[in-house]
C-alpha positions in Angstrom: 232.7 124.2 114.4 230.4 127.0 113.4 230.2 127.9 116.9 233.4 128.4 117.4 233.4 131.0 114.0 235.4 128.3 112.1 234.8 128.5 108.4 233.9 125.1 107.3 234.1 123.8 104.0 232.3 120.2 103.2 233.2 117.5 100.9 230.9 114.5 100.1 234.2 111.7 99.5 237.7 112.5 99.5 237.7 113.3 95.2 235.3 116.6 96.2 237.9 116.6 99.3 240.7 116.9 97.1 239.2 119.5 95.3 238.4 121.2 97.5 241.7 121.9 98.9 243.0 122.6 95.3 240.6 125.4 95.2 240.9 127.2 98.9 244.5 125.9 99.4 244.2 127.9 102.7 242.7 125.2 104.9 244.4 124.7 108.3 242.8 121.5 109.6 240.7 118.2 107.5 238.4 116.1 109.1 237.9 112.9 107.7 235.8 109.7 107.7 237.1 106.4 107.4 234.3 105.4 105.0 233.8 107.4 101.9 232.3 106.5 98.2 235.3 106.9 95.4 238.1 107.3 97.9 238.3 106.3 101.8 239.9 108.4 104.4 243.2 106.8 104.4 243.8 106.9 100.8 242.3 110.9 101.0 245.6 111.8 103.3 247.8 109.6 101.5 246.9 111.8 98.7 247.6 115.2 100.9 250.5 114.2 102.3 252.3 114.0 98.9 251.8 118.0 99.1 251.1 118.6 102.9 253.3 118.3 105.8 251.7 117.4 109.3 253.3 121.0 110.2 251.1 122.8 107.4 248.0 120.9 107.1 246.4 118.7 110.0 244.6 115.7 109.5 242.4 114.0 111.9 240.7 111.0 110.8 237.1 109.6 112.2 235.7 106.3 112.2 232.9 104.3 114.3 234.3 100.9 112.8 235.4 99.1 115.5 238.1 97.8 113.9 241.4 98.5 116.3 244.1 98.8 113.9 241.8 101.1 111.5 243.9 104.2 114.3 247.2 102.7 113.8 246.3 102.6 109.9 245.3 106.3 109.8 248.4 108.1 111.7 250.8 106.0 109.5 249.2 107.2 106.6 250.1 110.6 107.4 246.9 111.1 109.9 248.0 113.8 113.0 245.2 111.6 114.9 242.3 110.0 115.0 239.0 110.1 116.5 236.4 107.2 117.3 232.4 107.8 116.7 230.4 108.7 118.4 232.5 111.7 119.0 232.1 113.9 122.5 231.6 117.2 122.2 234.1 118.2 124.8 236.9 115.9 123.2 235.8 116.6 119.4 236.2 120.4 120.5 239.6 120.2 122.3 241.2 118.3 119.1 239.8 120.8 116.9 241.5 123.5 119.3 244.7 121.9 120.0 245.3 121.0 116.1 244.2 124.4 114.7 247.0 126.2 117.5 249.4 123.7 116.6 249.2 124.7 112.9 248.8 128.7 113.8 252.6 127.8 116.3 254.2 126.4 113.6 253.1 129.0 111.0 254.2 131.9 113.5 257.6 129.9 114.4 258.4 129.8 110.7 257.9 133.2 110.4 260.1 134.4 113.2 262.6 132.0 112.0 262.4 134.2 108.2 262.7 137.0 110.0 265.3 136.7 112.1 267.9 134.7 109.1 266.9 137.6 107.4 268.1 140.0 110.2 271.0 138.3 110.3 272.0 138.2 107.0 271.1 141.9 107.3 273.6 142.4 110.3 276.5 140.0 108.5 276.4 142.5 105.2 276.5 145.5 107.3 279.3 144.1 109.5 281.3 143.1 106.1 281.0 146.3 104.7 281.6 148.5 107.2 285.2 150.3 106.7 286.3 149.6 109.9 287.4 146.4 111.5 284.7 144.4 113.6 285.0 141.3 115.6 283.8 139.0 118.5 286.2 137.4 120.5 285.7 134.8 123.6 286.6 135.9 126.9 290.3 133.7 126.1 291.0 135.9 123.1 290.4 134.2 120.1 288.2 135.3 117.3 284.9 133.8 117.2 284.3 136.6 113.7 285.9 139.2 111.8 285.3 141.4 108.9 287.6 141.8 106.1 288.4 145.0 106.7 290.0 144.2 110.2 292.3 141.0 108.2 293.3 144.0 105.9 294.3 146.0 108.7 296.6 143.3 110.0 298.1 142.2 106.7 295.5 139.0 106.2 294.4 137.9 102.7 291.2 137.0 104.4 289.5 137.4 107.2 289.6 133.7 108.0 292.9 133.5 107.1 293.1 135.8 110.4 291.0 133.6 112.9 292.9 131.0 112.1 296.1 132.6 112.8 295.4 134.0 116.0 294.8 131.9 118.6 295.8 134.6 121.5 295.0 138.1 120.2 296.5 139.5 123.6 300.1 138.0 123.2 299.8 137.9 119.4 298.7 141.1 118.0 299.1 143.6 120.8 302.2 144.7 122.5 301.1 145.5 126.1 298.8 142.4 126.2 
């Protein structure tokens, strides 16, 4: 991991692992052990999964037991995989990879997704407040949205009262449709 400029952080059980966390809160991926003195690796993301999603934190738990439902065990307990010992360095690397991108994605997804309600809400007070009537219509004629000011200049209380008036603005509000 050092190679790859990762800044690692170590933890001796999943009590210093815990801590750990608490202090750099920051951490993007955990790697865990199975077998750990105070607290195993199954009870350590049981623990962090009462205050991390899989889409903020990643979890991948390690283990040479050979026990075959020690993997199921892990990814029900909140694990985003799990990795049997001795690791390869090719597969050890690409898990590392694909669980660190997944994290950045998601982090960059919700961001776009902030930016873009608040662009929107942006646009819808601009388009409210504008003293001139604005709508959208589909190509039939009916309002898909409408400001207040353009119910106010056709005599509506409201500017849903409007849409759901018109159903035809060509044959019902102009005169040469």
């Amino acid at each position: 991991l050092d190679r790859f400029m990762f800044q690692v952080f170590t933890a001796g059980n999943g009590v210093e692992a815990l801590e750990v966390l608490k202090q750099k809160g920051d951490i993007d991926l955990i790697l865990t052990d199975y077998e750990m003195p105070l607290m195993d690796g199954i009870e350590l993301i049981t623990h962090i999964r009462n205050s991390f999603s899989k889409d903020d934190l990643a979890i991948v738990g390690i283990s040479s037991t050979q026990d075959d439902a020690l993997a199921a065990r892990f990814l029900k307990s909140g694990a985003n995989d799990f990795m049997r010992k001795p690791l390869g360095q090719e597969e050890f690397c690409h898990k590392v990879l694909h669980h660190i991108k997944t994290i950045e994605h998601v982090r960059r997804t919700r961001k776009l997704i902030k930016s873009l309600t608040e662009s929107e809400e942006r646009e819808r007070i601009l388009v409210e407040n504008a003293p001139i009537g604005i709508f959208r219509t589909t190509p039939e004629g009916r309002f898909l949205s409408a400001n207040t000011w353009l119910a106010d200049m056709y005599g509506y209380d409201s500017a849903h009262d409007l849409m759901k008036s018109i159903q035809d603005i060509a044959t019902q509000l102009y005169v040469d449709k």
